[in-house]
N, C-alpha and C positions, 0 to 999 in steps of 0.2 A: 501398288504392286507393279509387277513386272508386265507390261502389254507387251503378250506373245497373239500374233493373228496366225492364221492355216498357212501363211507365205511363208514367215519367219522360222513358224516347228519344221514345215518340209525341208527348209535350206538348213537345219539346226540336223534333222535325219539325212540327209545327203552326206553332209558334212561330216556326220558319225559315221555312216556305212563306210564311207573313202579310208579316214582315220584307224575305225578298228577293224574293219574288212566285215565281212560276212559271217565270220563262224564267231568271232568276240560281242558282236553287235547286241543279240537274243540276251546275254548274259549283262554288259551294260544295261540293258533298258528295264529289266527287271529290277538291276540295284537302284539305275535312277529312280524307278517305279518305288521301291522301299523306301528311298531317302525321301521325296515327296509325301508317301503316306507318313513317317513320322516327324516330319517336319510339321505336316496338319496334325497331325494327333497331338503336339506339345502346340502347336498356337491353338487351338479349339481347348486346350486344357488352359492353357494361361486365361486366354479369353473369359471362359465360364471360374473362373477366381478373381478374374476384375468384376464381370459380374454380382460375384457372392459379396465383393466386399463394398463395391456401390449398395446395393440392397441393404447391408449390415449398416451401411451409414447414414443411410435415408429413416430407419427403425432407429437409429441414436438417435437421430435428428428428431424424430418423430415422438419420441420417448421424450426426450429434454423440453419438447416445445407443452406437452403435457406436463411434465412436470412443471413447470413453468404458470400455464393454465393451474392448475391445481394448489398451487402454493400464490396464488392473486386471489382465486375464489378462498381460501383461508383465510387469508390476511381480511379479504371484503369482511368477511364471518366474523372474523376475531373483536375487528369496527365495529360491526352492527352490533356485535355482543355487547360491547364494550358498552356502548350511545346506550342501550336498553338498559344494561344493569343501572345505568349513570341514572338515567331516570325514573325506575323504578325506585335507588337510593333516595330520591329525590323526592319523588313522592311517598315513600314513607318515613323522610324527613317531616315533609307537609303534613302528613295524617298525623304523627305524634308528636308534632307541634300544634296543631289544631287540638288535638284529644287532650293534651297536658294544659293550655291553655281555659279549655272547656273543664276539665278539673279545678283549677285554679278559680274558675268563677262560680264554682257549683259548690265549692272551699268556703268562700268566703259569702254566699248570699246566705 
């Protein structure tokens, strides 16, 4: 921004008081006075909407990186399911290949 020190404002009101005289000055500095306060009121509003939409993107962010999380621990699950079913099939492959076997022999003694 603009560095104004106590030297530069006094030489900036000197330099006003000469220009608009004494009776215009009071009414100048008021406007200036206005035009400064809504100059700040539109950058403290822009400001706090950059704000808002950093925040809103760091909660995307923060939301995707969970989803994210969330559909890895799935897929792990869906694995594990998968490995367990696979062997459970398996072992009651085994049991009634054993049990029909054991028929078979119990068949024919």
């Amino acid at each position: 921004m603009i560095d104004l020190s106590y030297s530069k404002l006094l030489l900036l009101a000197v330099i006003a008081l000469i220009v608009l005289g004494p009776e215009k000055l009071p009414k100048a500095a008021r406007m200036a006075g206005a035009m400064v306060r809504r100059v700040r009121l539109g950058w403290d509003s822009v400001r706090a909407e950059v704000e808002r939409e950093i925040q809103m993107e760091e909660i995307k962010r923060t939301a995707r990186e969970a989803a994210a999380q969330v559909e890895s621990v799935r897929t792990a699950a869906s694995d594990v399911s998968k490995d367990a079913r696979a062997v459970v099939d398996e072992s009651m492959a085994n049991v009634t290949h054993v049990a029909s076997a054991g028929d078979d022999s119990d068949g024919r003694a």
